[in-house]
N, C-alpha and C positions, 0 to 999 in steps of 0.2 A: 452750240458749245455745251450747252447742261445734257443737251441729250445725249450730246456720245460723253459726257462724263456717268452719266446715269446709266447709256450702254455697259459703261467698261465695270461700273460697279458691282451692276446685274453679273458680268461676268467672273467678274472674281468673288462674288458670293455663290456664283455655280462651283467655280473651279475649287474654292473651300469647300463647298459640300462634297465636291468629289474625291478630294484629297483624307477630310473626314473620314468619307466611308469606307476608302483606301487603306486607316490607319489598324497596325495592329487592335489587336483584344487592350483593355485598360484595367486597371482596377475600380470597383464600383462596391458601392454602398450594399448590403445585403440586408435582409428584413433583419438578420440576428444582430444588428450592426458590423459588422465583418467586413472586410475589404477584399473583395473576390472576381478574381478571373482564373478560369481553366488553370489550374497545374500551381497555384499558388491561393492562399488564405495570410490575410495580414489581421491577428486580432490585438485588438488595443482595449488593454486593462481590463477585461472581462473578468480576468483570474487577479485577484487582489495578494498584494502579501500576506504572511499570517501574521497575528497580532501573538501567536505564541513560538511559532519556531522562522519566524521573521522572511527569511529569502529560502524558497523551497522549487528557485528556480522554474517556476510559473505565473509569472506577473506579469507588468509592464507591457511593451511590443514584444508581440512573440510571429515567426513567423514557419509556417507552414510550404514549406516547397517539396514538389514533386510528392505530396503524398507524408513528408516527412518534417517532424516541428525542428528544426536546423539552429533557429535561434530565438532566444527570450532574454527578459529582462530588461527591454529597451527602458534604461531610466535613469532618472539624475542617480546617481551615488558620488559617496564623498570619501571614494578610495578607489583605488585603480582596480582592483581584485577582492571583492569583496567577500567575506566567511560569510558562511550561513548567519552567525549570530550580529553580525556588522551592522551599523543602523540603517533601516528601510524607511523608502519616506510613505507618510499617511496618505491613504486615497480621501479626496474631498469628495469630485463631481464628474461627471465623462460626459458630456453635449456636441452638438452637431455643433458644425463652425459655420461659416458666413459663406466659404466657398463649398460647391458641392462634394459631398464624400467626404469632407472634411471632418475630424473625429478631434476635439479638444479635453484633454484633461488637465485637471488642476490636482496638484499636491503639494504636500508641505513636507519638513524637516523642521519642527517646531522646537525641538530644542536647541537650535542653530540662529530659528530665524529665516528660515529660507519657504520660499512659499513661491511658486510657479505656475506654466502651464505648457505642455507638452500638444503640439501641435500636429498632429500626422494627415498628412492630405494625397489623394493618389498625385500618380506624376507619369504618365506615362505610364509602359509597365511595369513600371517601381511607388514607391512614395518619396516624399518632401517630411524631414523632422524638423523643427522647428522649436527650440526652447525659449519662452521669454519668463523673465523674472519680473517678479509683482516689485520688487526691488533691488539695487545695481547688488551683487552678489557682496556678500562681507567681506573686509579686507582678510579675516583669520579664516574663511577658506578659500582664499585663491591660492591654488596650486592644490587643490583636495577637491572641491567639487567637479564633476566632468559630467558628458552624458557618456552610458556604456550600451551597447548590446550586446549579450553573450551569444555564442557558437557553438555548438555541439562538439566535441571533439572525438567521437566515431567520427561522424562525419567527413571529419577533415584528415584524422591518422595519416600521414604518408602523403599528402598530397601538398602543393605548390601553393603561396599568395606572391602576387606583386604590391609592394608599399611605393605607388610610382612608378618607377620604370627597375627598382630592386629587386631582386626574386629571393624567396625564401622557401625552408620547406618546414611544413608541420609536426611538431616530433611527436613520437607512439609515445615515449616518455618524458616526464617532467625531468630537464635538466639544467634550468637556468636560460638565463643571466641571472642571476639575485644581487641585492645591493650586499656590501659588502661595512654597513654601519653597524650588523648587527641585530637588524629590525627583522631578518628575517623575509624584506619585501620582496618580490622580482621587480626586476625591469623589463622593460619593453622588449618584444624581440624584436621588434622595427619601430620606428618614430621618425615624426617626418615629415611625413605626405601630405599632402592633399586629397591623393585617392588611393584607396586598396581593393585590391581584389581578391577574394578568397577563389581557390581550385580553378581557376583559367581554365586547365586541361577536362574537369571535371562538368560539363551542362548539367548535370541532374544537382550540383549542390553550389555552382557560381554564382559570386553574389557579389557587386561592386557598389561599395561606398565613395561618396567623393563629399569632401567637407569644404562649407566657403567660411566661415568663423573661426579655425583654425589648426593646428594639423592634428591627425588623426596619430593612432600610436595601436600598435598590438600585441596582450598580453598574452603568458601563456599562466590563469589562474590556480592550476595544478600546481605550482611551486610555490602555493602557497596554502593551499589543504587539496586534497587527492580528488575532493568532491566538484573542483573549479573547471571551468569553463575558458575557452578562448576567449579575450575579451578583447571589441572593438570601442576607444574610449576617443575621448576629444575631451581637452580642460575644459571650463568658461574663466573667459580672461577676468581679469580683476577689474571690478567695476563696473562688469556687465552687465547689461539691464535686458534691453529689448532686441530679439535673435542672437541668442547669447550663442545660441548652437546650431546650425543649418547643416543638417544634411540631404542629401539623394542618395537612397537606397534603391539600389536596382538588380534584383536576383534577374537573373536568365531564367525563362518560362521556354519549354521546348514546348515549340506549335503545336496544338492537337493531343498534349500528353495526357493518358487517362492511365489511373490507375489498374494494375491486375487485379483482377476478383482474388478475393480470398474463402477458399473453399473451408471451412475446419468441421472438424468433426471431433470423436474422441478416441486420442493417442491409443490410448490401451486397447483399443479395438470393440468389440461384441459379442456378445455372447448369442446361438444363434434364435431361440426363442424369441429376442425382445426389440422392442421398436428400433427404427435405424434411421436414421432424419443428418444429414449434412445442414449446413447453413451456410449460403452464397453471398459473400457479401461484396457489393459491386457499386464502385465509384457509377455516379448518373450519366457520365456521358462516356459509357462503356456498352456499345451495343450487343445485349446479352444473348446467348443462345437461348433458347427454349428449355434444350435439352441437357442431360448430362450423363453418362454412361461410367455401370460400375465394371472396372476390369480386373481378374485374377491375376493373378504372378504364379504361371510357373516353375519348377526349382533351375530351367534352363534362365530365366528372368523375362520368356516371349509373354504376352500379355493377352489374353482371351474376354474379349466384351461378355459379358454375362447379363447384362442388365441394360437397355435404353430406357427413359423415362422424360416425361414431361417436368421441368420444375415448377414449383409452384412459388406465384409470389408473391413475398411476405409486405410489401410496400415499405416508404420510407420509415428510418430512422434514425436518429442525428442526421451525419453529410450520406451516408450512403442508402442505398436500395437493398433490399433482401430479398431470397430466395429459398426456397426448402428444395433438397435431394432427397425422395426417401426411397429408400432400397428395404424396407423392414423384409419383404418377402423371400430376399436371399437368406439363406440358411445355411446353405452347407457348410463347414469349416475348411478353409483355406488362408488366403495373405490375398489382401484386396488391394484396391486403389481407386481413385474416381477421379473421370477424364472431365475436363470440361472448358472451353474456350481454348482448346490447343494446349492445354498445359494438363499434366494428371500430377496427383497427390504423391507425396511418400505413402509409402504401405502400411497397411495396417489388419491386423489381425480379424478374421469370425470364427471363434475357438468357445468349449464349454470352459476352459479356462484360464477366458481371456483377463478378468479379474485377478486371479488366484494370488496375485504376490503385488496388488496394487497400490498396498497401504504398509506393509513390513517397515521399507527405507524408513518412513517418517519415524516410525517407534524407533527403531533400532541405530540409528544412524542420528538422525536429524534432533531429537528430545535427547538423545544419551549426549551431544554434541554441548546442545544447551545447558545442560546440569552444572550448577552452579557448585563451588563449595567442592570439586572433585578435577582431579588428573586425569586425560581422557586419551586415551590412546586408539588407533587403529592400525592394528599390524605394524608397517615402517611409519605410521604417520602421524604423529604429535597432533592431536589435534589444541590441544590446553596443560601447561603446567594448571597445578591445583589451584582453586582461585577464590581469592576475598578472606581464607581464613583469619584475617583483622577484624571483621564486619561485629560492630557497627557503631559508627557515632552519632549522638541525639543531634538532628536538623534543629537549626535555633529558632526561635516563631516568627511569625512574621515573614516568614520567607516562600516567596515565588520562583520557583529554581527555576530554569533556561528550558527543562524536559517539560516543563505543565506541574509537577506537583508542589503542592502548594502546604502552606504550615499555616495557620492562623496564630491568635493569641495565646491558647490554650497547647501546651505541650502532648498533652492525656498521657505522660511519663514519668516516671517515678524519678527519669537521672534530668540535669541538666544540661541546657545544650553544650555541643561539644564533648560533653562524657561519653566515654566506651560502653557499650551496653551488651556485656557478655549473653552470651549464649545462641546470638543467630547466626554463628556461620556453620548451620549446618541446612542440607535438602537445598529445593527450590530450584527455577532454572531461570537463566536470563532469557530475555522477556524477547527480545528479537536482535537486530542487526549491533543494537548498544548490547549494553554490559547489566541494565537494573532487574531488580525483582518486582516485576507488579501485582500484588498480593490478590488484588480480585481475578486476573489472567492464571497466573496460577492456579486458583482455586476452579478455575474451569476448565482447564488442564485433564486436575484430578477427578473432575466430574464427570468428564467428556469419557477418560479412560473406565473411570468406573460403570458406566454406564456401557459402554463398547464391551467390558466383559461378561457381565448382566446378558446382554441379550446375544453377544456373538462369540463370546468367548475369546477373540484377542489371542489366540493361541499362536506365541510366537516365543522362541528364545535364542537369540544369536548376541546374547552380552553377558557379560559378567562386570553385577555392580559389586563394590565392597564397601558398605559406607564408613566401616571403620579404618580401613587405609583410604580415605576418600579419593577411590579407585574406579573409573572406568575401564575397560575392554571390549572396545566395538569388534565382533567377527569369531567373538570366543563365549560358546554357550557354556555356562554354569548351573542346568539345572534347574531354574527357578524362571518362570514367563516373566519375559520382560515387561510388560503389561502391568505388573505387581509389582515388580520392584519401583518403575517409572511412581506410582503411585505412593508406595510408602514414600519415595524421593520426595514426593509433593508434601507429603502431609507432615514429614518431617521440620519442614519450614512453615509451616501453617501453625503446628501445634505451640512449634520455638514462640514463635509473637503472642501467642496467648498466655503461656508460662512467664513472659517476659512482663507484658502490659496487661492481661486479661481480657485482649480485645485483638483485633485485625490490626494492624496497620495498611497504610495506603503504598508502603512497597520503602526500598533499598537500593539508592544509587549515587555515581560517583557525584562528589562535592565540588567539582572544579568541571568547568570547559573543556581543560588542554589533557583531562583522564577521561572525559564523555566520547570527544571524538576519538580517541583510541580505535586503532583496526588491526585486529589479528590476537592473540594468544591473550585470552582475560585473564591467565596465568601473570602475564607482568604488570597489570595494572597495576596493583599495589605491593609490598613488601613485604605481606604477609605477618608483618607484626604489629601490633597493635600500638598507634600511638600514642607516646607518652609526651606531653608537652613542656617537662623537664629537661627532657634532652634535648641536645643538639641536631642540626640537621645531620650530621655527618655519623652520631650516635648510634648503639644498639648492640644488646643485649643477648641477640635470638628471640629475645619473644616480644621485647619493645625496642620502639625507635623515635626520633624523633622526626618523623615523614608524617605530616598529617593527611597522607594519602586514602584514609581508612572511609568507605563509603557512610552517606549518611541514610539514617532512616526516617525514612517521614513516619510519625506516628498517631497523626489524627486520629481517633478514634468515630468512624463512620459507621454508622448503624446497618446503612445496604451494604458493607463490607464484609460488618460484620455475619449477616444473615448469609452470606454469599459462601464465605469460609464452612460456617454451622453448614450448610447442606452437602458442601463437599467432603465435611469431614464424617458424615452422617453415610454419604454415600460410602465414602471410601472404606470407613467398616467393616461394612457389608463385605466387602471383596479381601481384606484381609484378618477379617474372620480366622478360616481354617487355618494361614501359613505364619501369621504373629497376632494372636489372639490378645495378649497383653498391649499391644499400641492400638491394637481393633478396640477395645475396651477404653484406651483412654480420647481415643479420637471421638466415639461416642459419647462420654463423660462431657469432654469438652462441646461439642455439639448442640446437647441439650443444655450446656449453662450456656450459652454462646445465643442461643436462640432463645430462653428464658429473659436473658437481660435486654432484648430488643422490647421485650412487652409494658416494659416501664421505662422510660426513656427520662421522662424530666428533662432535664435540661439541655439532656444530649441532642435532642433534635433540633433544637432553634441556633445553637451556639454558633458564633460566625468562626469563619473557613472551612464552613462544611462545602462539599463539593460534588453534593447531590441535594434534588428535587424531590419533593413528596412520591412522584411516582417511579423512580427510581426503588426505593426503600419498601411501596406497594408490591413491586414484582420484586424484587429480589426475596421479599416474606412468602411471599405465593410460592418460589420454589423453596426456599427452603423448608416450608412446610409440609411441602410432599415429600424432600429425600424422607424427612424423619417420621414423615406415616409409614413410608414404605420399609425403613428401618424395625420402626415399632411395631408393624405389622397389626396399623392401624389405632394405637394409642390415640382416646376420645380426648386427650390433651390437642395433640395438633387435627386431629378430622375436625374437632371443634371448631376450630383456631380457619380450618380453611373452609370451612361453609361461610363464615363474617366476610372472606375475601373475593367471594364470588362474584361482587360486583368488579373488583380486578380485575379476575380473568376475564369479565366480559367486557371491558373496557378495552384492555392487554391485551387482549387473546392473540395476538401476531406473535408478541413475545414470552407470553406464558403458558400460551396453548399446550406447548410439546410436553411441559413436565405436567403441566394439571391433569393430563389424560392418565398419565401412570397412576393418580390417586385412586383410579374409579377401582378395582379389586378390593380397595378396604372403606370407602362410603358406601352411602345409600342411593336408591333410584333416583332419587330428588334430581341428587346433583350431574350423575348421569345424563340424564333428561334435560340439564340447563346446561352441558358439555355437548351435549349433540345438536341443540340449536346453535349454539354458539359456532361449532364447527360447521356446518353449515351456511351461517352468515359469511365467515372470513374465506370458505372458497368461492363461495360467491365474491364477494371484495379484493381476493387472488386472484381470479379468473380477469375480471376485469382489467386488474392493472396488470398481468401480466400481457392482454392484448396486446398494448401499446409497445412492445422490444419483441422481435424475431425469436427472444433463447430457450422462451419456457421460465425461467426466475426470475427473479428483483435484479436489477442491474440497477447500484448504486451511482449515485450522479452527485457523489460530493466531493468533497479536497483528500479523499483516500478510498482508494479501488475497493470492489465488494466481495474480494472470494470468501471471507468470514462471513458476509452476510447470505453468500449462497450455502455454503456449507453448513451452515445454521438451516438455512432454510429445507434442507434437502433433508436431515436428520428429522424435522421437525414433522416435515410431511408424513418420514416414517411413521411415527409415533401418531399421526391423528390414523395413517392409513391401518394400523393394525387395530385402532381402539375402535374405528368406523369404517371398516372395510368398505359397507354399500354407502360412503358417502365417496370416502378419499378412495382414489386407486393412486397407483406404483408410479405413473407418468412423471412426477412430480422431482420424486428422490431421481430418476434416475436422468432427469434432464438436468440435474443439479450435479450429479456427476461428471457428466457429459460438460458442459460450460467448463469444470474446474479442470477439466484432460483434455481442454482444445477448442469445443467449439463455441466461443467466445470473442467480442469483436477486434479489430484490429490484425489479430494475426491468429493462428490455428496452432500455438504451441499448449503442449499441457502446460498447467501453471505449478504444478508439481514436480520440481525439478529429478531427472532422471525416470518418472513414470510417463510411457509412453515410447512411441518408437521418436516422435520431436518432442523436447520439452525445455521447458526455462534454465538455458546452461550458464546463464550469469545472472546474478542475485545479489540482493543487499543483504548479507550475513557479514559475521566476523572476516570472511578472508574477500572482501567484494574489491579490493586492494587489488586482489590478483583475479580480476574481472574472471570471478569461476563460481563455484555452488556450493550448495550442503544437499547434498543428496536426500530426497526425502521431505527436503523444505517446500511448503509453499507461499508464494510468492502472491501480495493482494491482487495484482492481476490490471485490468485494462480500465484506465484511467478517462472521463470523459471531459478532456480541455475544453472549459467553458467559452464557447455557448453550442458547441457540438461537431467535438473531434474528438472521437476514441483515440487511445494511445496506450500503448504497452513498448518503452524502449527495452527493445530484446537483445542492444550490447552495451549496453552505459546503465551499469549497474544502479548508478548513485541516486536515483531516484526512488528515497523509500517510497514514495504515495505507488509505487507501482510496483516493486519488487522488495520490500523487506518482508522476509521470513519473518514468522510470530510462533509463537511457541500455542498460543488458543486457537489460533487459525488453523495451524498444523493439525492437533488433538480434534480438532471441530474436522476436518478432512476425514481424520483416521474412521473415527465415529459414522460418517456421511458414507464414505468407502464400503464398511462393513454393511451397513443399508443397505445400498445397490446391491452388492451381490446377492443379500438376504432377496431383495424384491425379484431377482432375475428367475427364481425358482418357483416365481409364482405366477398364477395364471389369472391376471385381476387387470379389468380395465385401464386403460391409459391414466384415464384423469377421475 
């Protein structure tokens, strides 16, 4: 009898192994801790909230299907639909759990009292969530705390969920249900269930939850800021403690699914002298051709192979594989394409002037757009009534406002807080997708421009500014290079803050949340008159009211601020010299006092809410010391001044490299000679690190995309290459271009929206509402979801870390643009 029980056992530990081996793919533990099988990534907490702009919609469970992150935010909150600025709970710790694959985190809501641990464990090919509380949940939030996942809503637009056996469908637009108390809340659009399923019809984005703690409910977040998410929620009952919340999530994985390669290169095409390099980028279990073939378009649209080639490959980086295309030896000018795994490319140009109109949009369109303090029209299309002329009220101290700027003790103001502080609503532009002035972005605006006319002349006029009808006209030339007027624009806000305080400020923005999130015409944020706190709300005069709408200015007085302004205004000068010699005059006036007063500092340097670092203040001195050599035409005041600083630059040299080179025409050999070691060391130190990524530049890996830092980078390269030709060559600026117009990870768009034959047509700017663009704008670009998922969402605008337009990013582009083409005419080593 034992032994045929011992038989039968034998045998059903066979028939388990064989049933085993039988079973679908699972999810499993990956070295990055990651939860991973073919066609799906589950990452848990890797990407923490911010502790300054709180839910930026990359925390908690986030998950990755088919290639695409569909949903984040797996987390307690203690509202159905939570705003950006809504409480986040604090990350403590994330540990392996007891069962395998098992991933535990603990957080808290410590103003509440609530302290947790979020349990995610595979489950088949799904996972097990799992909430227990450190303590039975507070009676004052039952019916507020829940667990949510958010949902992408591209994703879902137009498609079906069942709540059960109920069918519904996803609206394109926010239209309710909303409560009707007043609060402004939405309701559910189903509640109910036990189990939901998003897109049924749809495998590549279906995904079924089923809850055993209690019923499930689905919102649509949108109806309650534009930025919101589908959201999959579950209360915790009152007085819950331990599996407050259980679910099984289980997306649908289509068997064997692998990503398409994505081929990119750069939009704007080539020009045909210069290198030509594609970058292949291909999910690992995508069996890659060898080859790839570059084909013509003829004007019938038949297509003629002109080129087979080997790729070569670049080996891993984050989740994918690389490959290099290079065709550099095609030259002729035509309309190209390149085939490769059955699929060919959009077309794209090799023309001598494939460049020629690459960087105009930004100036002309995109900065004129921005301009603060003016009415902006194009043709039929309003882009802005005139805006801010209220500006500005004193920020009270002590304050930490919702954007990062902060006020310490010290006002450095003459008015007090809450006083009107005539005289800034004139220049400047707003800073990106919001509505503020940030005075150091700004001042590198005006630098970037000045410098771009310096060396390339900028030669462009398609607007008409008026600054005394505080008038824009996008598409209507007036005679004067836009280039120059964008710049007096600059300096005119620059100078306003010095006349006002005799110092920088750290910038100008709305005083409330419900003016911050504003989208569309900066013309209505405010009232345009300046409040009086006299009046009534309903009050006003024409020129006051009683709307304390009126933006506030931070006025800290920062010393790297201030040296930041002194160089830009020192630059700016320089370029409006011949066309308003009298503001050329006072912007240098100001300048040198500007940069005089950083040399005695006293008390200014230690004083608390300062919001820089010694080495901040280091480099910021270092440039500014050169605009005003280069002004002075080498005044032994400032060559003095930057010989002391030299161990900066060789400290710096990443980030002060590019302007220290400009000093060498007005020093001596010394310094030359300690400039060209230096540069020297740091491409060596570049080469290196650029090894490690496929693109040729720095490919930023923090909580906001790198195109400013490639575009920085690519200007910068210029500048060592013409000061050290036989050190630096051209390869550098123009793979810097090439990244910023497409060939970049994730996807192959330009990130310059409208340059290019593909490029970024939805953007976080003022109308991102109307999921569209600001021509000319660039967008920061491709985001690496930690611990290694590139991402650039190319229809869901509302992700600044990926797509919000900057106005220094922009000017850093324009700058970088004019480089390339500069380098395309020359005939100098790659690297």
């Amino acid at each position: 009898m034992k032994k045929k029980i011992a038989l039968g056992a034998l045998a059903a530990a066979c028939w388990s192994c064989g049933a085993h081996a039988a079973q679908p793919p699972q999810l499993r533990l990956s070295p990055d801790d990651t939860l991973e099988m073919q066609g799906l990534s589950v990452i848990v907490e890797q990407n923490h909230f911010s502790p300054i702009f709180f839910d930026e919609k990359n925390s908690g469970i986030q998950v990755v299907l088919h290639g695409d992150r569909i949903a984040t935010d797996g987390e307690v909150r203690l509202n159905p639909t939570p705003e950006q600025w809504d409480p986040v709970p604090g990350f403590v710790s994330r540990v392996h759990g007891a069962t395998p694959g098992q991933l535990v985190v603990t957080s808290t809501y410590d103003a509440v009292g609530l302290k947790y641990k979020v349990e995610v464990t595979p489950e088949g090919q799904g996972f097990r969530v799992v909430v227990n509380l450190d303590q039975p949940l507070p009676e004052k939030l039952a019916g507020k705390a829940g667990f949510n996942l958010d949902f992408l809503p591209t994703a879902y637009f137009g498609k079906t969920y069942m709540m059960d056996a109920a069918p519904g469908i996803f609206p394109r637009d926010a239209n309710g249900p909303m409560a009707k108390d007043g609060s402004g809340d939405p309701l559910p659009l189903a509640s109910g269930g036990k189990s939901i399923t998003l897109s049924p019809e749809d495998p590549l984005t279906r995904v079924t939850i089923t809850s055993d703690a209690g019923p499930l409910m689905l919102y649509d977040a949108r109806n309650r800021a534009q930025n919101g998410w589908f959201v999959v929620r579950s209360l915790i009952a009152a007085g819950a403690k331990d599996r407050a919340i259980v679910w099984h999530v289980l997306p649908h994985v289509e068997k064997g699914w692998v990503r398409e390669p994505v081929v990119s290169f750069n939009q704007a095409g080539y020009t045909p002298g210069r290198s030509k390099v594609a970058v292949i980028e291909l999910d690992p279990n995508f069996k890659a051709p060898d080859e790839a073939t570059l084909v013509r378009l003829a004007a019938d649209g038949t297509q003629q192979p002109v080129l087979h080639a080997k790729i070569t490959r670049r080996g891993k980086w984050t989740r994918y594989n690389y490959a290099s295309f290079d065709f550099s030896s095609v030259r002729t000018p035509g309309v190209y394409a390149i085939a490769y795994a059955g699929h060919t490319t959009n077309p794209f140009p090799i023309s001598e002037d494939a460049y020629a109109h690459i960087w105009q949009t930004s100036l002309d369109t995109y900065l004129a757009e921005q301009m603060d303090h003016m009415a902006v029209r194009e043709q039929y299309r309003v882009w802005t009534g005139i805006s801010h002329m209220d500006d500005a009220r004193q920020a009270p101290a002590n304050t930490i406002h919702f954007d990062g700027y902060k006020m310490g003790p010290e006002l450095d103001s003459p008015f007090k807080a809450g006083e009107h502080i005539p005289g800034l609503n004139v220049g400047g532009w707003q800073d990106a997708g919001d509505y503020d002035i940030q005075t150091p972005q700004n001042a590198e605006v005006v630098r970037d421009l000045a410098w771009g006319r310096e060396m390339f002349g900028l030669d462009w006029d398609e607007t008409t500014i008026d600054e005394a009808a505080h008038s824009v006209e996008i598409r209507k030339p007036d005679g004067v290079q836009d280039s120059l007027q964008q710049i007096r624009h600059g300096v005119l806000q620059l100078l306003a803050q010095y006349k006002v305080f005799g110092h920088a400020i750290t910038g100008i923005i709305d005083p409330t949340l419900k003016q911050y999130t504003d989208i569309g015409d900066s013309g209505s944020q405010t009232d345009r008159m300046i409040y009086d706190p006299k009046m009534g709300a309903l009050e006003n005069n024409g020129l006051y009211s009683g709307v304390p709408d009126d933006r506030w200015a931070f006025t800290t007085d920062q010393p790297a601020n201030d040296y930041t302004v002194a160089g830009a205004l020192a630059a700016a000068s320089r370029e409006l010299a011949s066309s308003d010699p009298a503001l050329a005059a006072e912007a240098l006036t100001t300048a040198k006092a500007m940069w005089a007063n950083q040399q005695t500092l006293g008390d200014r340097a230690n004083r608390s809410g300062r919001d820089e670092g010694p080495e901040w203040l280091d480099m910021a001195a270092v440039q500014a010391t050169v605009e005003m050599i280069i002004t002075t035409k080498g005044d032994h005041l400032y060559t003095d001044k930057l010989k002391t600083l030299m161990p900066v630059i060789q400290a710096r040299f990443e980030a002060v490299g590019g302007s220290a080179v400009l000093a060498i025409p007005y020093m001596d050999a010394d310094y030359r000679a300690h400039l060209a070691t230096a540069v020297r060391a740091e491409k060596a130190k570049i080469d290196a690190d650029l090894a490690h990524n496929p693109f040729g530049v720095p490919v930023d890996m923090g909580s906001w995309a790198g195109s400013n830092r490639v575009a920085t980078f690519g200007s910068d390269m210029y500048l060592l290459h013409k000061a050290f030709p036989e050190i630096v060559g051209t390869g550098y600026t123009l793979d810097a271009l090439d990244f910023m117009l497409g060939r970049h990870p994730g996807t192959n768009l330009s990130l310059v929206s409208t340059v290019g034959t593909r490029s970024k047509l939805i953007g976080y700017g003022h109308n991102r509402a109307d999921y569209s663009f600001i021509a000319g704008g660039m967008v920061p670009g491709v985001l690496v979801i930690k611990p290694d998922f590139p991402e650039q969402k190319t229809d869901w605008p509302f992700l600044w870390f990926e797509n919000e337009y900057t106005v220094s990013t922009t000017a850093a582009y324009i700058l970088t643009a004019n480089a390339a083409i500069a380098v395309t005419k020359e005939d100098k080593p790659a690297r």
